[in-house]
C-alpha positions as CSV (number, residue, x, y, z in Angstrom):
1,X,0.0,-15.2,22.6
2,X,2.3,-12.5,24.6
3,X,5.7,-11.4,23.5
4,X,8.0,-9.2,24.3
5,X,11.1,-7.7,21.7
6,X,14.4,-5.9,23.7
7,X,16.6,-3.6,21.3
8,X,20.3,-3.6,22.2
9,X,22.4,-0.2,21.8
10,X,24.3,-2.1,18.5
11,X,20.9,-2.6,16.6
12,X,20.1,-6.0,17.6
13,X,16.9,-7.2,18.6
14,X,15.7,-10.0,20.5
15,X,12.4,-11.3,21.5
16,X,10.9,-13.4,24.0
17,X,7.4,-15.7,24.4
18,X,5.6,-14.2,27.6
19,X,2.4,-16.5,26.6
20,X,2.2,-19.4,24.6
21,X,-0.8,-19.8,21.9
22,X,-1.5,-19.1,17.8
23,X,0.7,-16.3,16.6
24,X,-0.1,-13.2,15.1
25,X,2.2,-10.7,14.3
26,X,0.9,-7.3,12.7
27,X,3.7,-5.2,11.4
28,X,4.3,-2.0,8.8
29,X,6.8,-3.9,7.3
30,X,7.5,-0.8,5.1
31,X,11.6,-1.4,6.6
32,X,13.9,-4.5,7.2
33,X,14.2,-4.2,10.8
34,X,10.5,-4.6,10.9
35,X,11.0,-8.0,9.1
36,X,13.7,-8.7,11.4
37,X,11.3,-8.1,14.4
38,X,9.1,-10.5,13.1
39,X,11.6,-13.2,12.5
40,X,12.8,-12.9,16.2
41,X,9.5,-13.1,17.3
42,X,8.8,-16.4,15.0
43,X,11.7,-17.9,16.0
44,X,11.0,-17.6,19.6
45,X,7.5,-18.6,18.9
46,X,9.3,-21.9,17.1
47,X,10.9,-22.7,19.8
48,X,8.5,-22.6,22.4
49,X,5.8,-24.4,20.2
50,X,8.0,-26.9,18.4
51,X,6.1,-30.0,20.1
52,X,2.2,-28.2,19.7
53,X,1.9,-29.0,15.7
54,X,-1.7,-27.7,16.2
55,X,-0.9,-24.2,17.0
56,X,-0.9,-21.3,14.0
57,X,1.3,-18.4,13.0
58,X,0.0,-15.6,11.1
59,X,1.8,-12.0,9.9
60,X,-0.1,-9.1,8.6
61,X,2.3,-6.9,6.3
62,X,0.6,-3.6,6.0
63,X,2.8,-1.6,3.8
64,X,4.9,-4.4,2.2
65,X,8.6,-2.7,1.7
66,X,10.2,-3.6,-2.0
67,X,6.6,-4.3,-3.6
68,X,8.0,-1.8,-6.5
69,X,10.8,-3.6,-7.3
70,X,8.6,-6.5,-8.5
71,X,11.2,-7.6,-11.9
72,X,15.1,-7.0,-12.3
73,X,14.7,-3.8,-14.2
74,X,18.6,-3.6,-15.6
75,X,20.8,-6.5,-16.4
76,X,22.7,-7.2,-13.6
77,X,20.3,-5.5,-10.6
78,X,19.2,-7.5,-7.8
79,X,15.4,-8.4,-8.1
80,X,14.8,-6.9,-4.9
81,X,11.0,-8.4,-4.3
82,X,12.4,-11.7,-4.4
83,X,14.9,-11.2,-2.1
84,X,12.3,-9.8,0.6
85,X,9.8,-12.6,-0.4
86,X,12.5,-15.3,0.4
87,X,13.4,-13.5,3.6
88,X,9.4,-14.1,4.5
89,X,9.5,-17.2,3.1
90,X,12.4,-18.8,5.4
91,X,10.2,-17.9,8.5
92,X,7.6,-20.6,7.0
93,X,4.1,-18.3,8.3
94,X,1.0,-20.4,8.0
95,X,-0.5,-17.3,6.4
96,X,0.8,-14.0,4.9
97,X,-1.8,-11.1,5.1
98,X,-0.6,-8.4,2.5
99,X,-2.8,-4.8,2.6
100,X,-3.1,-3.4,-1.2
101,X,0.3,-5.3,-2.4
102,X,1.2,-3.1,-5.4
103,X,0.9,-5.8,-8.0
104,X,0.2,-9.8,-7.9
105,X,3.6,-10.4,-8.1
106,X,3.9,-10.3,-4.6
107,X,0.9,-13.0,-3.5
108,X,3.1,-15.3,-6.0
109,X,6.7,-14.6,-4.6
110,X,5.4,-15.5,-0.9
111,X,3.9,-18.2,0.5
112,X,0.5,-18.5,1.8
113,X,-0.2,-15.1,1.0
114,X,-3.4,-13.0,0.4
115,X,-4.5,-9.5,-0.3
116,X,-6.3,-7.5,2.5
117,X,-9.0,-5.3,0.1
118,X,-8.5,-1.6,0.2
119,X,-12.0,-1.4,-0.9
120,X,-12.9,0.0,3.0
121,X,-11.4,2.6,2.9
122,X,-11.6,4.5,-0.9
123,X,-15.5,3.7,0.6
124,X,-15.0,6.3,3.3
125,X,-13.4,8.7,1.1
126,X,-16.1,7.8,-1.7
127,X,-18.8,8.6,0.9
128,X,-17.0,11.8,2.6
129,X,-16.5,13.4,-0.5
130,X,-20.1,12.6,-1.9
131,X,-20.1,10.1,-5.1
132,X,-17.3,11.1,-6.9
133,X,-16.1,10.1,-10.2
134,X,-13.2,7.2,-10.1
135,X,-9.9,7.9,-11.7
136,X,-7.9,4.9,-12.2
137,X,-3.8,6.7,-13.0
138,X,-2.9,3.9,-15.5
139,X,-3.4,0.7,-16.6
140,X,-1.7,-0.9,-13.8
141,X,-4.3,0.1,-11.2
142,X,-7.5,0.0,-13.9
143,X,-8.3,-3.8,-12.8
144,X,-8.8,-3.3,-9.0
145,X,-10.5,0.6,-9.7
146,X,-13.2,-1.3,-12.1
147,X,-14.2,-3.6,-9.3
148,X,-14.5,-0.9,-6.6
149,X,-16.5,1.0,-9.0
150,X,-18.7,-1.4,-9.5
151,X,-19.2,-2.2,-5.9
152,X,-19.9,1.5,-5.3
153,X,-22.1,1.8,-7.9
154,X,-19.6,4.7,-8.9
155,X,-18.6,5.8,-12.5
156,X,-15.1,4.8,-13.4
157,X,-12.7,6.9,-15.9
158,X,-9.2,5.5,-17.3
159,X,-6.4,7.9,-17.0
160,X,-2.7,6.7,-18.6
161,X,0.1,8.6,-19.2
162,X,2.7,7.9,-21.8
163,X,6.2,9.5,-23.0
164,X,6.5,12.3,-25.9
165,X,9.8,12.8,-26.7
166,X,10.4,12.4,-23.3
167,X,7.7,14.6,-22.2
168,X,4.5,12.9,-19.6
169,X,1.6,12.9,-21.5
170,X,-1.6,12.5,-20.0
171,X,-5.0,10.7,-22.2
172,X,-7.9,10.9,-20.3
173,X,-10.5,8.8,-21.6
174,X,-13.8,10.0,-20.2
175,X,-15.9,13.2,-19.7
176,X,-14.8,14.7,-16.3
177,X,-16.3,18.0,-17.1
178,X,-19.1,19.5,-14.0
179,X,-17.8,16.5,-11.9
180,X,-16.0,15.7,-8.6
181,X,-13.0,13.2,-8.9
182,X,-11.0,11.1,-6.8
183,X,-7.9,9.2,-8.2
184,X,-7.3,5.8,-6.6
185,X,-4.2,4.1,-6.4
186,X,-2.0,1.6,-4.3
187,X,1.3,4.3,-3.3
188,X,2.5,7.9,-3.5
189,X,6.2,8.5,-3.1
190,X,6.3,12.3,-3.9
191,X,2.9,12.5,-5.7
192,X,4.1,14.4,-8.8
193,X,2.2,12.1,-11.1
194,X,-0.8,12.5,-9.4
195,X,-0.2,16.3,-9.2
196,X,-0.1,16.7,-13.4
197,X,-3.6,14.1,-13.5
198,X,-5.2,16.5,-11.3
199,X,-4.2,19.0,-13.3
200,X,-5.2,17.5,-16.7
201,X,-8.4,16.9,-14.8
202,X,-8.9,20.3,-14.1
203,X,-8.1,21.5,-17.4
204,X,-10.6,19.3,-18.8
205,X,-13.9,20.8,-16.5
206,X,-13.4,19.1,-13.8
207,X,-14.7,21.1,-10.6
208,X,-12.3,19.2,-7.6
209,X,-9.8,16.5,-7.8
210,X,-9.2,14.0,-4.5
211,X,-6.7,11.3,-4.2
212,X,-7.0,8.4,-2.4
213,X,-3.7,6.1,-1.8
214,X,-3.4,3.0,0.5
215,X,0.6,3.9,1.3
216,X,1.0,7.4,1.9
217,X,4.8,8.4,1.6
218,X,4.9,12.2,0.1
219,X,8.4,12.0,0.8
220,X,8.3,15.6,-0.5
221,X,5.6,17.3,1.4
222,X,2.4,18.9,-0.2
223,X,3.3,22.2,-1.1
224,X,3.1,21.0,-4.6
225,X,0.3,19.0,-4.9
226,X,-2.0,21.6,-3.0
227,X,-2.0,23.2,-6.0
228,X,-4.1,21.4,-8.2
229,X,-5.6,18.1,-5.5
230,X,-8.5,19.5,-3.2
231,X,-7.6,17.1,-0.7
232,X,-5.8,13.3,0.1
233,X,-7.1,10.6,2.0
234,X,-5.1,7.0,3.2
235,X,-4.2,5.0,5.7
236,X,-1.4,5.4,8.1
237,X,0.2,1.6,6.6
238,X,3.0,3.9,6.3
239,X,3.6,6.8,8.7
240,X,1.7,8.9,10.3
241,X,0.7,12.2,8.9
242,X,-0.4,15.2,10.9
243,X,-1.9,17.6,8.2
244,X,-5.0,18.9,7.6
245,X,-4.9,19.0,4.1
246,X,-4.8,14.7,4.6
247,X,-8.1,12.7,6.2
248,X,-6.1,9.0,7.1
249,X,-7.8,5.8,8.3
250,X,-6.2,4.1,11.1
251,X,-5.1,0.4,10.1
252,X,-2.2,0.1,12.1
């Protein structure tokens, strides 16, 4: 299936079936108009192949915008998730491909969704770097960490980080002393967090810290975080990043 999408000087966009056949769309998705590409495109697609019940539309969401805002945090805040999810939902895709949704929440707010693994790619950086210790950042990410571990054959050490008086405290719950380490996690938006792990990594023997994040934001440069991480590896789901200092595997 062919399609092409025109973009008007007022924001609009508009899209048009070139070749009939199954559907599949591939999109960031990290912004609204990229969910409003999409639905141009389905409803086009619609259109063309409202009398062919056999044919099949599929999207592929690599960097799912919202996935954060997966509750209503403060009374009277818009659950923002759900709003996307029911965007998604209205276009009625036979199957929602989501890469490394931050939590499950998201499979259950859209329809016909699955998870694409980012178990790939913390393989390259596993292999690049040369058997590294796993550091899962909190509880939140411990789950999915565990079963890459075990798939690697890798060791695995819990890492959480709680409030003291206001103050981030870091636990570390593992012997990282002698060793190589590489934090996994779903997203970095400026990386602080990761930067004080590394650091309470470092301060505990350990000889290099990595970091390995699916969605690669660093809305705040690296500056920072070159300070205590050796070096960051992710996809582009994202943006692009030209830096040395970042190794990122191509998935869009």
């Amino acid at each position: 299936m062919k399609y092409e999408i025109k973009g008007f000087n007022d924001g609009q966009v508009t899209a048009k079936i070139i070749e009939s056949g199954d559907l599949d769309i591939k999109i960031r998705g990290n912004s609204y108009e990229d969910l409003f590409r999409a639905a141009s495109i389905k409803e086009a697609w619609d259109a063309e192949n409202s009398i062919n019940k056999s044919a099949v539309a599929k999207l592929t969401i690599f960097c799912l915008i919202g996935q954060r805002s997966d509750r209503r945090f403060n009374k009277a805040e818009s659950f923002d998730l759900k709003v996307i999810a029911q965007f998604i939902n209205v276009m009625k895709f036979d199957k929602v491909s989501i890469l490394h949704p931050h939590s499950p929440i998201s499979l259950a707010l859209i329809d016909n969704s699955e998870k694409i693994s980012h178990f790939e790619f913390v393989e390259k950086a596993f292999n690049q770097i040369g058997n590294p210790v796993l550091v899962s950042p909190d509880a939140g990410a411990y789950k999915t960490t565990h079963e890459i571990a075990e798939k690697l054959h890798a060791d695995l050490i819990p890492s959480n980080k709680v409030r003291v008086d206001g103050a981030p405290v870091i636990s570390i719950q593992g012997d990282v002393k002698g060793k190589e380490c590489l934090i996994v996690d779903d997203l970095a938006d400026g990386g602080r967090t990761f930067k004080f792990l590394a650091e309470a990594l470092k301060s505990q023997g350990a000889t290099k810290v990595f970091l390995y994040v699916t969605h690669a934001q660093f809305n705040y440069g690296f500056d920072e975080l070159k300070e205590s991480i050796d070096h960051i590896y992710c996809t582009n789901s994202f943006k692009n990043i030209n830096e040395d200092y970042v190794t990122q595997f191509k998935v869009v």
